[in-house]
C-alpha positions in Angstrom: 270.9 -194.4 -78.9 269.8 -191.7 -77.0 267.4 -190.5 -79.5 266.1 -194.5 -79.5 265.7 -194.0 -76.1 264.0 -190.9 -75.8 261.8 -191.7 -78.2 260.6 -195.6 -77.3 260.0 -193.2 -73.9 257.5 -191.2 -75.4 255.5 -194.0 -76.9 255.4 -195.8 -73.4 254.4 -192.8 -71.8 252.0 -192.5 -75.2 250.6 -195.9 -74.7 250.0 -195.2 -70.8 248.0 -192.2 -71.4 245.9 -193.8 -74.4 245.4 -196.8 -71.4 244.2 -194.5 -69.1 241.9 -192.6 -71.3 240.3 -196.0 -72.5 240.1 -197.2 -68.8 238.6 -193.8 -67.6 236.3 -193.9 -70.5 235.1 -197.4 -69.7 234.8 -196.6 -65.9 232.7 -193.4 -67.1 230.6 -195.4 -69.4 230.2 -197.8 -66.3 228.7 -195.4 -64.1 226.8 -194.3 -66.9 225.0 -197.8 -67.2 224.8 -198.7 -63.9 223.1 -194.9 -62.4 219.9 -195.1 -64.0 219.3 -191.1 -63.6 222.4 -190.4 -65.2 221.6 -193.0 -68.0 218.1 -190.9 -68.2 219.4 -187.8 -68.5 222.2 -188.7 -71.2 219.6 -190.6 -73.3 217.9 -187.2 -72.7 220.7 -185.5 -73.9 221.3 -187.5 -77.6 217.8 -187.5 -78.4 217.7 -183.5 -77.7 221.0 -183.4 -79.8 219.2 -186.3 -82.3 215.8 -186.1 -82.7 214.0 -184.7 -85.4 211.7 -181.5 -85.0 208.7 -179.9 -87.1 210.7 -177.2 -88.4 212.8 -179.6 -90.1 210.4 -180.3 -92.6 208.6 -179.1 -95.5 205.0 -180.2 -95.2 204.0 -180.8 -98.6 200.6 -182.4 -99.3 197.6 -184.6 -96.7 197.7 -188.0 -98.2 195.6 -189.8 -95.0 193.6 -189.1 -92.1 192.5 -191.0 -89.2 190.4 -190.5 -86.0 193.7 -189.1 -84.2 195.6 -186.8 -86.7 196.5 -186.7 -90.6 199.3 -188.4 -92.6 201.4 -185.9 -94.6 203.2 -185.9 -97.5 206.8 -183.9 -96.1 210.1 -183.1 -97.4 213.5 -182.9 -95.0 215.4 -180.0 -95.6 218.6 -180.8 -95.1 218.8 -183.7 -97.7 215.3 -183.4 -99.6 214.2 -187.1 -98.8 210.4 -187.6 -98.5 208.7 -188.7 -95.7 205.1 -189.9 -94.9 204.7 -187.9 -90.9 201.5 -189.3 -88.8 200.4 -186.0 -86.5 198.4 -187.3 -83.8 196.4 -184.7 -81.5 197.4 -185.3 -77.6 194.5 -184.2 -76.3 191.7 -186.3 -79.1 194.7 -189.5 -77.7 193.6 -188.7 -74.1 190.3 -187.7 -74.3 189.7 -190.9 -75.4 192.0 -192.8 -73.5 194.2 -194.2 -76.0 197.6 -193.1 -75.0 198.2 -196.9 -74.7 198.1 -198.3 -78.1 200.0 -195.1 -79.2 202.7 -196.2 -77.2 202.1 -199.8 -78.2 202.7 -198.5 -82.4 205.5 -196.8 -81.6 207.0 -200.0 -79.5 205.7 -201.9 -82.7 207.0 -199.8 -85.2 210.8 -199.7 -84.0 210.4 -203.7 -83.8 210.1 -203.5 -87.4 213.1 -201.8 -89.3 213.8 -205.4 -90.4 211.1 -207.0 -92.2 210.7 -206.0 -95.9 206.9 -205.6 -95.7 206.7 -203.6 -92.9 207.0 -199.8 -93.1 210.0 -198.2 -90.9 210.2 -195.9 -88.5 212.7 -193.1 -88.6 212.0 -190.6 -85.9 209.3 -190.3 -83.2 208.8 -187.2 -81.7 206.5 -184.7 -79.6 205.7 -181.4 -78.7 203.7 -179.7 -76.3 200.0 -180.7 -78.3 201.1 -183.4 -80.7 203.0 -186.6 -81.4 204.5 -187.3 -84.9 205.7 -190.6 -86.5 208.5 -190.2 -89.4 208.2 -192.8 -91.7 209.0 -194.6 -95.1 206.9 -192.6 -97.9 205.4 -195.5 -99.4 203.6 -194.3 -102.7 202.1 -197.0 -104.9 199.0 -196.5 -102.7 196.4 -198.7 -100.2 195.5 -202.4 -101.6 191.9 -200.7 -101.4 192.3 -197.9 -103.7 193.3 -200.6 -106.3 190.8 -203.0 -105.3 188.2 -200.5 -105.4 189.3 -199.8 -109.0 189.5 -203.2 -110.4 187.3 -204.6 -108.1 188.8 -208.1 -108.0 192.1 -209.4 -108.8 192.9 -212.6 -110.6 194.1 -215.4 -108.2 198.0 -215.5 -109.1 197.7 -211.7 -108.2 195.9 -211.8 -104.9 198.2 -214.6 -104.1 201.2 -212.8 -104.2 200.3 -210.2 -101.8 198.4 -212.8 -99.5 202.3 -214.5 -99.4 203.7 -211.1 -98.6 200.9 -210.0 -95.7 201.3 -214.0 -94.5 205.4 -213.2 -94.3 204.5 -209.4 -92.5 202.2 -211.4 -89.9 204.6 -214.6 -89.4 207.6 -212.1 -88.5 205.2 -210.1 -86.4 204.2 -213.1 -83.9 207.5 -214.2 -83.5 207.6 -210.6 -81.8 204.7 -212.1 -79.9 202.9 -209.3 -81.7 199.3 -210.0 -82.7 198.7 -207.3 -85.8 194.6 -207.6 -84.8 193.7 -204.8 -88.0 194.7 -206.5 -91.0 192.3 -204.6 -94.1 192.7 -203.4 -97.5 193.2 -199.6 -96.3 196.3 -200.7 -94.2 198.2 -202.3 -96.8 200.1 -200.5 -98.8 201.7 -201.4 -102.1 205.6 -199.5 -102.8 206.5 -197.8 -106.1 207.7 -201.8 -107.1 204.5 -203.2 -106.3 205.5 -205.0 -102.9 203.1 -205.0 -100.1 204.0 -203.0 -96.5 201.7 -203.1 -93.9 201.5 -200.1 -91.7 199.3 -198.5 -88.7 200.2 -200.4 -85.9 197.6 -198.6 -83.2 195.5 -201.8 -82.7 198.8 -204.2 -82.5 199.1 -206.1 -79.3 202.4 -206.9 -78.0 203.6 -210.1 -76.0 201.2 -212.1 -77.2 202.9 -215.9 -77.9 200.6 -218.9 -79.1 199.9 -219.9 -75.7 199.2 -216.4 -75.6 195.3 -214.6 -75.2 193.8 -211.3 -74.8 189.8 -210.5 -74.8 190.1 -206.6 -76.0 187.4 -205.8 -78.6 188.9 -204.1 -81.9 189.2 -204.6 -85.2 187.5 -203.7 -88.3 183.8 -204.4 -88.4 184.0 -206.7 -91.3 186.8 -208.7 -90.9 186.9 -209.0 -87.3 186.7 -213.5 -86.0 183.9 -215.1 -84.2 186.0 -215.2 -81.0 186.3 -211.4 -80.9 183.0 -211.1 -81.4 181.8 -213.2 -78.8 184.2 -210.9 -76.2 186.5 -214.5 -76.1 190.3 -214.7 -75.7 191.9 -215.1 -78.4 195.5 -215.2 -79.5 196.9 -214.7 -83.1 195.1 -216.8 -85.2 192.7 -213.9 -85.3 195.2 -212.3 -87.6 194.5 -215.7 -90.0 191.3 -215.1 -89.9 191.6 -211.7 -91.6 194.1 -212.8 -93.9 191.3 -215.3 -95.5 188.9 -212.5 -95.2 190.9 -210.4 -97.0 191.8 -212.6 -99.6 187.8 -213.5 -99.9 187.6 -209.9 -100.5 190.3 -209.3 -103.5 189.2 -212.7 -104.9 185.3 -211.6 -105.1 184.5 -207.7 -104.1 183.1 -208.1 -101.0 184.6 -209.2 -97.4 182.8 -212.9 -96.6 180.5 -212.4 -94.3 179.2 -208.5 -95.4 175.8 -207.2 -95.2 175.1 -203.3 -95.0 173.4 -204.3 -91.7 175.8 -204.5 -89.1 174.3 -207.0 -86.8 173.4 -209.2 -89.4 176.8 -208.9 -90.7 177.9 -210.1 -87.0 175.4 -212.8 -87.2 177.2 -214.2 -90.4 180.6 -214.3 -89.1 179.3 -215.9 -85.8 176.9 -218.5 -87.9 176.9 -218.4 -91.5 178.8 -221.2 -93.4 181.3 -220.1 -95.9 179.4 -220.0 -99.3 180.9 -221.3 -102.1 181.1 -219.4 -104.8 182.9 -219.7 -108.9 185.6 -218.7 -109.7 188.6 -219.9 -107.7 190.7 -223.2 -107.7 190.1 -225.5 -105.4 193.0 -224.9 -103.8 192.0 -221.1 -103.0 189.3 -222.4 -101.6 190.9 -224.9 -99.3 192.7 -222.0 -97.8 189.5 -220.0 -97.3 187.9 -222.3 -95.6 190.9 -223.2 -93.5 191.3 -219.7 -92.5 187.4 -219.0 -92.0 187.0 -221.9 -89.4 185.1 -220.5 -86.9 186.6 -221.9 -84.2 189.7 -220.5 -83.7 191.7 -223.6 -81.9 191.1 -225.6 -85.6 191.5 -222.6 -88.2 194.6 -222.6 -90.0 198.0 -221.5 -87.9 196.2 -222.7 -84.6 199.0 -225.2 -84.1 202.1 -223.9 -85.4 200.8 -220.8 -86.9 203.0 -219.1 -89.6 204.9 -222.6 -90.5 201.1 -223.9 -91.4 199.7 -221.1 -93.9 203.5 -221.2 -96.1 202.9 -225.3 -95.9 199.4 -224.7 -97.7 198.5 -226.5 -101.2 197.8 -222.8 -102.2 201.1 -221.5 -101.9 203.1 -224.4 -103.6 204.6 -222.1 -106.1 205.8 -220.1 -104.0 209.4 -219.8 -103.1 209.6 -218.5 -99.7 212.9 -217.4 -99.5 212.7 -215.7 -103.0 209.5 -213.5 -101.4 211.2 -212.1 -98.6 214.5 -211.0 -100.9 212.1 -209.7 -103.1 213.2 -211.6 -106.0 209.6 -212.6 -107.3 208.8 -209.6 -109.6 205.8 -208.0 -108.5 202.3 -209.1 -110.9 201.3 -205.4 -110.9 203.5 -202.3 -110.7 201.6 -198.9 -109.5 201.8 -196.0 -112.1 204.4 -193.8 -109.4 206.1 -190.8 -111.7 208.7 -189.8 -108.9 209.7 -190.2 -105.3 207.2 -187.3 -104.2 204.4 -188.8 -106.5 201.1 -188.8 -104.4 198.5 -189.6 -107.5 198.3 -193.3 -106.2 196.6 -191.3 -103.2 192.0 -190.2 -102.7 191.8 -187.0 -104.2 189.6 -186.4 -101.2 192.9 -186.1 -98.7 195.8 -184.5 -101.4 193.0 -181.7 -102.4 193.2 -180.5 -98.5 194.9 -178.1 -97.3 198.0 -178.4 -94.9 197.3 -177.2 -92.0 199.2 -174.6 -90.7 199.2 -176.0 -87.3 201.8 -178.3 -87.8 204.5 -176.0 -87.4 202.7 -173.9 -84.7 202.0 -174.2 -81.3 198.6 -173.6 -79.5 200.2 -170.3 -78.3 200.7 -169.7 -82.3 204.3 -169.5 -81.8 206.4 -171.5 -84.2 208.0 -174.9 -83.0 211.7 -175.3 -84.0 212.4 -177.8 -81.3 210.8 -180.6 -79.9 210.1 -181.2 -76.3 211.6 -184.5 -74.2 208.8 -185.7 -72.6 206.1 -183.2 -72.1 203.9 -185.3 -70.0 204.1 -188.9 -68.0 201.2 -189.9 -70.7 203.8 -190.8 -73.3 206.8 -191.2 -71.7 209.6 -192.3 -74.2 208.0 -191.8 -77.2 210.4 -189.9 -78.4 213.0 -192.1 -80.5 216.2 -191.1 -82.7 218.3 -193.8 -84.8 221.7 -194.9 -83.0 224.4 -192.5 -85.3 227.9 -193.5 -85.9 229.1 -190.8 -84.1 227.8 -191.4 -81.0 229.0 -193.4 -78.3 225.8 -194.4 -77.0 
């Protein structure tokens, strides 16, 4: 008995302690939460302990560039998964003012770990003279570099990818995310043939239907009347690219092109849609529908994504099916290996990688990144919730 005793003692007095851990934990955590410095610094402290740096990769091969940085090819070293890294120059980003729609893709990208046609973020991170993006490796290469090769796809083909951008853009706006750069050159196809949409620099966020903004971007060709005209506009404009785009893989051009810029302009602003062989009538249904000029009757004006999937043009498709990816791809890219890049312009994969993107200005190598190295992008810097962690 006394043994019995002695030891249903201990496990009060064990069950006491483990309460008063827990409840000191909790009240910790409290403070925590409620102190917004200390919540600063801690966050500081797991993305410090976290984050990724330069030094843990092996930069292999360029495979894009852009008016801010390059896109490499790069390996991690600690488990040799491959990784597509955007490097994006601070000072080009200020220079021109831009820190803002930085911030805005990095806001967009960790919106979109859960959509199947949207490329994921894995780390964001920065040091003293750059800003780098870890992402998915995506290597069946850009919609364009195909397109430019076959120079038009059949309708079932174009079809299927038009279903996959239209699924990308519906889950986007119900982020109240206007996408606003919709082109061949960011749409990617994977190693399966799928489409994922990536570069998010010219997304705008909290944009709802009621929604409008007036900002002048885009791409030349594909860019609506509205924008054009320096109008609100809301995200209908991303319909409007959609048809454009599929104008483009059904027939080789974008609709409205001309080498001559302002004539090109004076096309999309006046020129009717010109009908042209080749497509079913119910391809061009959806053309015109998301060519209307006016963007309050185009297509998705009234209840946007729910509109395009309830199109004559996409009767065969099963939507649900699409976004498991359970319809097999029409085309599947010629991809060798995880690392293979040939889907990729010789005119990128022939350069050199830069040395720089291991160094800093000082020349001094860079095995850590910094926290935030200036109020211009202020939480950039992201690292995945781990298991570990009690944060």
């Amino acid at each position: 008995n006394a043994v019995k005793e002695t030891v249903s003692l201990y496990e009060l007095e064990n069950s006491k302690f483990i309460k008063q851990r827990r409840t000191g934990l909790h009240e910790f955590i409290q403070r925590i939460v409620s102190h917004p410095q200390l919540l600063h610094f801690f966050h500081k402290m797991f993305l410090l302990y976290f984050s990724a740096k330069p030094t843990d990769f092996d930069f292999l091969k360029v495979i894009g560039k852009g008016s801010f940085g390059k896109v490499l090819l790069a390996k991690r070293k600690h488990d040799g998964k491959y990784y597509a890294i955007k490097i994006l120059q601070k000072r080009v980003i200020l220079n021109r003012r831009e820190q803002k729609h930085i911030m805005a893709e990095r806001n967009v990208l960790l919106k979109n770990v859960k959509h199947p046609f949207l490329v994921g973020l894995h780390y964001s991170f920065q040091t003293t003279d750059k800003l780098y993006f870890v992402l998915d490796f995506i290597n069946g290469g850009e919609l364009f570099f195909h397109l430019q090769k076959e120079r038009t796809f059949p309708e079932p083909r174009a079809k299927f990818y038009i279903a996959e951008m239209a699924s990308a853009l519906g889950y986007l706006h119900s982020l109240n995310i206007v996408y606003r750069d919709l082109k061949p050159e960011n749409i990617l196809l994977d190693h399966e043939g799928h489409i994922i949409l990536t570069d998010f620099g010219l997304c705008k966020e909290g944009i709802s239907l009621t929604d409008t903004t007036s900002t002048f971007c885009g791409t030349p060709e594909y860019l609506a009347p509205e924008v054009l005209r320096k109008q609100p506009y809301d995200n209908t404009v991303d319909w409007w690219c959609l048809g454009s785009v599929l104008y483009e893989m059904l027939f080789g051009l974008p609709p409205f092109y001309s080498r001559d810029t302002h004539e090109m302009y004076d096309n999309i602003l006046h020129k009717p849609l010109v009908m042209r062989p080749g497509a079913s009538s119910a391809a061009w249904s959806i053309l015109q529908a998301l060519l209307e000029k006016d963007g309050t009757h185009r297509l998705g004006s009234r209840d946007d994504f729910n509109e395009i999937k309830a199109h004559a043009f996409f009767a065969s498709i099963n939507w649900d099916d699409l976004e498991q990816k359970k319809i097999p791809p029409p085309f599947t890219p010629n991809v060798s290996s995880p690392c293979d890049i040939s889907n990729f312009d010789p005119e990128f994969t022939d350069e050199m990688v830069p040395n720089s993107v291991c160094w800093s200005p000082e020349h001094s190598i860079v095995n850590a990144s910094v926290m935030e190295a200036d109020d211009a992008f202020l939480g950039f810097s992201y690292a995945p919730p781990s298991d570990d962690s009690f944060l």
